[in-house]
Residue, then its C-alpha position, 0 to 999 in steps of 0.5 A: x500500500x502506498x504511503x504518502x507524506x502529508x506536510x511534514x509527517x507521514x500519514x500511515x492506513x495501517x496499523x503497524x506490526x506490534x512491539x516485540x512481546x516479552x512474553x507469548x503472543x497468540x495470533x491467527x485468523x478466525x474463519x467464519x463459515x458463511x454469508x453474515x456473522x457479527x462484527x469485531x467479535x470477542x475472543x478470550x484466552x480461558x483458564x481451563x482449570x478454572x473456567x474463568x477468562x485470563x485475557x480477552x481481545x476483539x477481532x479485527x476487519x480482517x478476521x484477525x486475532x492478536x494476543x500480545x506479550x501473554x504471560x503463560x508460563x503456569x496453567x492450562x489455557x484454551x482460547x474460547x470463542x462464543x459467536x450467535x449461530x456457531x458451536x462454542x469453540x476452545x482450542x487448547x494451546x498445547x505445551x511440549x511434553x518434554x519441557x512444559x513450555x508452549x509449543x510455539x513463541x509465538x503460537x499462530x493459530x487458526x480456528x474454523x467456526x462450526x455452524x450450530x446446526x440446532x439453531x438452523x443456522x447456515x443449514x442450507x449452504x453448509x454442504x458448501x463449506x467443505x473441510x477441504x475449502x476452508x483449510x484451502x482458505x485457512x492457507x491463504x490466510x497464512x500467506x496474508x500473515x507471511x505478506x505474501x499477497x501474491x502467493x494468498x491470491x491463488x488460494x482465496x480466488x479458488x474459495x469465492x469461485x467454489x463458495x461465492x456467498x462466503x462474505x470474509x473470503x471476498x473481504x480478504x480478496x480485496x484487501x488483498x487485490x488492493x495490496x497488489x494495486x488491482x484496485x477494481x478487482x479491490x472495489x468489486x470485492x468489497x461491493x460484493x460483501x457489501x451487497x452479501x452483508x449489507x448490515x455490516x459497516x466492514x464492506x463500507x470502511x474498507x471502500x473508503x479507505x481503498x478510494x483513500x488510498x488510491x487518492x493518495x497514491x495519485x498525489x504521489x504522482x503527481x495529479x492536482x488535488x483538485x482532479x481528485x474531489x469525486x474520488x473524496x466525494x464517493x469515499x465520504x459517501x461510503x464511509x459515512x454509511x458504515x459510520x451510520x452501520x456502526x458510529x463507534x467505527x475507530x477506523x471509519x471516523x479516521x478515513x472520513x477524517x483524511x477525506x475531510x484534510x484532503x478536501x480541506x474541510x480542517x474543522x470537519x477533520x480535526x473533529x472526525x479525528x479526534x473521535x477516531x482517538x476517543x474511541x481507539x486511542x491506539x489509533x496512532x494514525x489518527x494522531x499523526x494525520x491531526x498533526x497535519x491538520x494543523x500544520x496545514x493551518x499553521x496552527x504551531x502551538x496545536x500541532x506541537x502539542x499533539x507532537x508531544x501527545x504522540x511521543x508519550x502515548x507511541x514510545x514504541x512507534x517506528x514513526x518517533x524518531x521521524x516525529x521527534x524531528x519534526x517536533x524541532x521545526x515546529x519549536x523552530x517556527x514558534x520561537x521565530x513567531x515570539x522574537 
């Protein structure tokens, strides 16, 4: 994906990786068979012994997990994923017999979902979602976790061919066209989850964000902002339709905050922005791109204070050492404005 410098800062549309654990981290993907399922569902680490949760984290857009920097030395975990319409499931995380320890560091893991067939759930296109699918699908899920695109294409194009109403493989079809800049065949999958789960805001937030990207890739080529207006126009649009699916969206709020910076709209992006942190303070991205909001209006003591924000909440950002720079041309232009 393209990465474009807004003003002085970077602006960044993902989340970079984490900060390496100390201890265990536990990741992989959740593969939901089927057509609709909940959103940014919950996902524990369980006690076995004593049933009781040792840690809890949400699912990502993607369907991805992460728990980091677990500390897992004594006990018996599970990780237990309760969804509306599926089987309760657990997944013991195995320890090595000879040494006690976990079997990995860190412990990739991916779960497949079993429908609850006694609540008539997906009863009519279970037969679809063949073992064999889903391991194939579970393998390019892998190849995304190894950034490798071009090599998890292969496996999900085969999976939307032979299970076209499997909402989550066209989600990670797209983000996966977009990381190869095939940005239609991108939009067309993203349309095609919208139009499978219409409910969802997902479909809608990765739309904006991929016109938002493909804008800011124009402006890295050169193209004049003012060419680009429909593009912001149509990723407004979308993004605030999944706002309105889901207005405690971190992620949308953000996009809608680079559309509103890059249409100019300052007041409108300063507050989208700061909802996005109030609702993810983890959000570093939104903290960067308000910091370009007000440099852009040349709001120096604004801009240095969200600089200093940054640098205390992000002490492990790959980005510190590029804003702590940009920190001494921001005091630089404010002791000239008071001599």
């Amino acid at each position: 994906m393209s990465v474009r410098v807004l003003a002085a800062f970077a602006l960044i549309f993902i989340a970079s990786a984490a900060a390496q654990a100390q201890n265990t981290t536990i990741q992989g993907w959740i593969i939901v068979p089927g057509q609709k399922h909940a959103d940014n569902f919950v996902v524990q680490i369980s006690v076995r012994d004593l049933d009781q949760t040792f840690a809890t984290t949400t699912v990502g857009d993607s369907g991805r997990y992460m728990f980091i920097n677990q500390d897992l030395r004594v006990g018996n975990f599970d990780i237990l994923i309760r969804l509306d319409g599926y089987r309760e499931s657990r997944t013991p995380l195995q320890r090595r017999p000879e040494t006690g320890t976990l079997a990995e560091i860190p412990i990739f893991e991916n779960i497949i979902l079993i429908p609850d067939a006694e609540g008539g759930h997906l009863t009519d296109v279970q037969a679809e979602y063949k073992e064999e699918l889903l391991k194939e699908y579970s393998k390019g899920l892998d190849q995304i976790t190894a950034k490798h695109p071009e090599l998890a294409v292969t496996h999900l194009e085969k999976i939307v061919k032979e299970i076209p109403d499997f909402y989550d493989a066209h989600m990670n079809l797209g983000l996966v066209y977009q990381d190869l800049m095939r940005r239609r065949e991108a939009e067309a999958e993203f349309r095609k989850a919208n139009e499978l789960n219409p409910e969802s805001a997902r479909p809608l937030a990765a739309l904006g964000r991929l016109f938002v990207d493909n804008v800011e890739s124009d402006l890295s080529a050169g193209v004049k902002l003012d060419t680009l207006q429909p593009v912001l126009t149509t990723a407004r649009e979308v993004l605030t339709g999944a706002i309105t699916l889901d207005e405690k969206f971190a992620k949308a709020h953000y996009y809608l905050g680079v559309v509103e910076y890059r249409s100019r709209a300052y007041s409108i992006a300063e507050k989208e922005l700061k909802l996005a942190l109030e609702l993810d303070p983890t959000l570093y991205e939104s903290r960067i791109a308000l910091i370009n909001v007000f440099v852009q209006q040349k709001l120096w003591q604004a801009a240095l204070d969200n600089v200093d924000t940054f640098m205390l909440d992000y002490p492990l950002s790959p980005f510190r050492q590029e804003v702590a720079a940009n920190r001494i041309r921001i005091v630089g232009i404010l002791q000239q404005s008071t001599r």
